[in-house]
N, C-alpha and C positions, 0 to 999 in steps of 0.2 A: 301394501305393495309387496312383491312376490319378492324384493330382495329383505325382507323382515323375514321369510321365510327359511332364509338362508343360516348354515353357522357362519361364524366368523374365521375360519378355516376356510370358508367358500367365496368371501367377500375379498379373503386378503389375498384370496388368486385372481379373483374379476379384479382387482384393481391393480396386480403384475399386468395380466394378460392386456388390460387397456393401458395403462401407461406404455409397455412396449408396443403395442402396436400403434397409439400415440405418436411414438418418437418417430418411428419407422416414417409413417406418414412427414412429421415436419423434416427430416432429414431428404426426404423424397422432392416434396415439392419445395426446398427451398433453396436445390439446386436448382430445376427450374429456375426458379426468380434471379439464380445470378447469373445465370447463361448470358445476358446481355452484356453487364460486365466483363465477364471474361472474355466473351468477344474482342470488346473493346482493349483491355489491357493484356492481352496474350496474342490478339489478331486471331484467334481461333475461329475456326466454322464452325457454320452450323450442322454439318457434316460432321465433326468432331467431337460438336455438343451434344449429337444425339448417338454416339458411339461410346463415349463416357456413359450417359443414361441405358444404353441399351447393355454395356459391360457388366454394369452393375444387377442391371433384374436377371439378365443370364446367370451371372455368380450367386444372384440370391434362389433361382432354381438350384442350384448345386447344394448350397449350402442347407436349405428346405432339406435334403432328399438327406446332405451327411449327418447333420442334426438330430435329425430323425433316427436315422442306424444308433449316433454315439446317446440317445436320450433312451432307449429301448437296452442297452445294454449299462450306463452311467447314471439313469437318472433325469428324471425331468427337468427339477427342478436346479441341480447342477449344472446342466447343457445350456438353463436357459442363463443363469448365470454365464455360464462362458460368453456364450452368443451375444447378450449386453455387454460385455467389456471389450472382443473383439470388435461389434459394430463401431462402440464408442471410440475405441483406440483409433480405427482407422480413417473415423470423419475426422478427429481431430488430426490426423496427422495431413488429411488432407488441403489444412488450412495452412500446410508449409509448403506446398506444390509452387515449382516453379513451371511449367507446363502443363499442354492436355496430355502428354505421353504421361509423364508423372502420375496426374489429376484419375488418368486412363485406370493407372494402378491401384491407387489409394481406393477409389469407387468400389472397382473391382474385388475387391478385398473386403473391402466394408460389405458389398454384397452377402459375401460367405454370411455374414452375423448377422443381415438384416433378414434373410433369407431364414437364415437357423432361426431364430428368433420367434419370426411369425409360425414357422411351422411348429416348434415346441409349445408355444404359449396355444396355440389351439389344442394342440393333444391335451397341457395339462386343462384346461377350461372341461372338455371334452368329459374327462377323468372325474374330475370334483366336485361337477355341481352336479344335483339332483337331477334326474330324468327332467323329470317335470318343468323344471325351469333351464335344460341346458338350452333351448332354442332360444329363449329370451337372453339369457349370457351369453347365447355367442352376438345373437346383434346387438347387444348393448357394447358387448369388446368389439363388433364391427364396425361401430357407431364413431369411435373414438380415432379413425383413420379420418373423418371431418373437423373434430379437434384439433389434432397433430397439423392439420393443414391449415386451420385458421391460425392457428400459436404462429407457423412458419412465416404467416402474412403479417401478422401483426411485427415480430419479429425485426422482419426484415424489415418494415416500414421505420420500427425504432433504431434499426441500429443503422440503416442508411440516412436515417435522422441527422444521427450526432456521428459518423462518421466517414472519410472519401470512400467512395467505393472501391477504390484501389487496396483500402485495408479493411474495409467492411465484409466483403464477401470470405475472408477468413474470420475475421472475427465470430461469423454464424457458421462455419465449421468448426472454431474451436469451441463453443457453446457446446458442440455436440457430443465434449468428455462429459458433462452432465449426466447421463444415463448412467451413468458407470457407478455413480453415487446410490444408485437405487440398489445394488448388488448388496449392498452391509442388508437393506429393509429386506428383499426379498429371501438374504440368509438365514436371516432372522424370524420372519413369519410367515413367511410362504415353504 
């Protein structure tokens, strides 16, 4: 298999590059999944629900593009550092929103990191692997935005399980300081 091929310098960035772009995905869709909720316990629209979602992919164009500037002049592997603890700070804080205006914000910000994120983690992908095999590493780290979205289903499914959705749909935002824990591995060996 062509990832035998690889050093382990090369493997312990595929496996940065897919876990964030992992997270991004379950972070992604499992707003989705609580837009009905929130409906319900804020009275919010659907109009609202897709202005939150859309605040967010706009702010992740933005943050794509700053990302990018502060990783070409700071560092890749620092930027992407940041970009993980920003996203994560901001879904988690999103799990203390008392409104969509609030919710609007928190998104919105999380965007910046989720945006950063993706776009650093491709460059460093890009950087690392061998010619030969970067076409195969990017769709294996492409691969991993199906992941991030079954985890979100699964997820959600356990934790509206065992609790109301009144406190459920934060509880799978605050899930989302998690990432932030990967910052010590990726300072370390990536």
């Amino acid at each position: 298999m062509w990832l035998q091929e690889t050093k382990p310098q090369e493997r312990r960035t595929l496996v940065a590059a897919f876990a964030g772009y992992g997270v991004d995905a379950f972070d992604y869709m499992i707003y989705t999944f609580m837009i009905p909720t929130l409906i319900v316990v804020w009275g919010m629209t659907k109009t609202e629900a897709g202005y939150i979602a859309t605040g967010a992919l706009v702010t992740s164009a933005i943050g794509g593009w700053l990302a990018g500037i502060l990783a070409d002049r700071y560092g890749r592997v620092r930027i992407l550092q940041l970009t993980v603890l920003w996203f994560s700070f901001f879904t988690f804080l999103s799990g203390f929103t008392q409104s969509p205006e609030q919710l609007f914000i928190t998104r919105a910000l999380q965007g910046l990191g989720f945006g950063g994120e993706w776009s650093v983690g491709s460059v460093l992908i890009a950087e690392m692997i061998q010619a030969r095999h970067r076409g195969k590493a990017v769709g294996l780290v492409q691969s991993s935005w199906a992941v991030g979205w079954g985890i979100s289903a699964i997820a959600f499914w356990a934790v509206y399980a065992l609790l109301e959705p009144a406190l459920a749909w934060r509880v799978l935002f605050w899930i989302g300081v998690l990432p932030a824990l990967s910052v010590v591995w990726v300072r370390k060996y990536v």
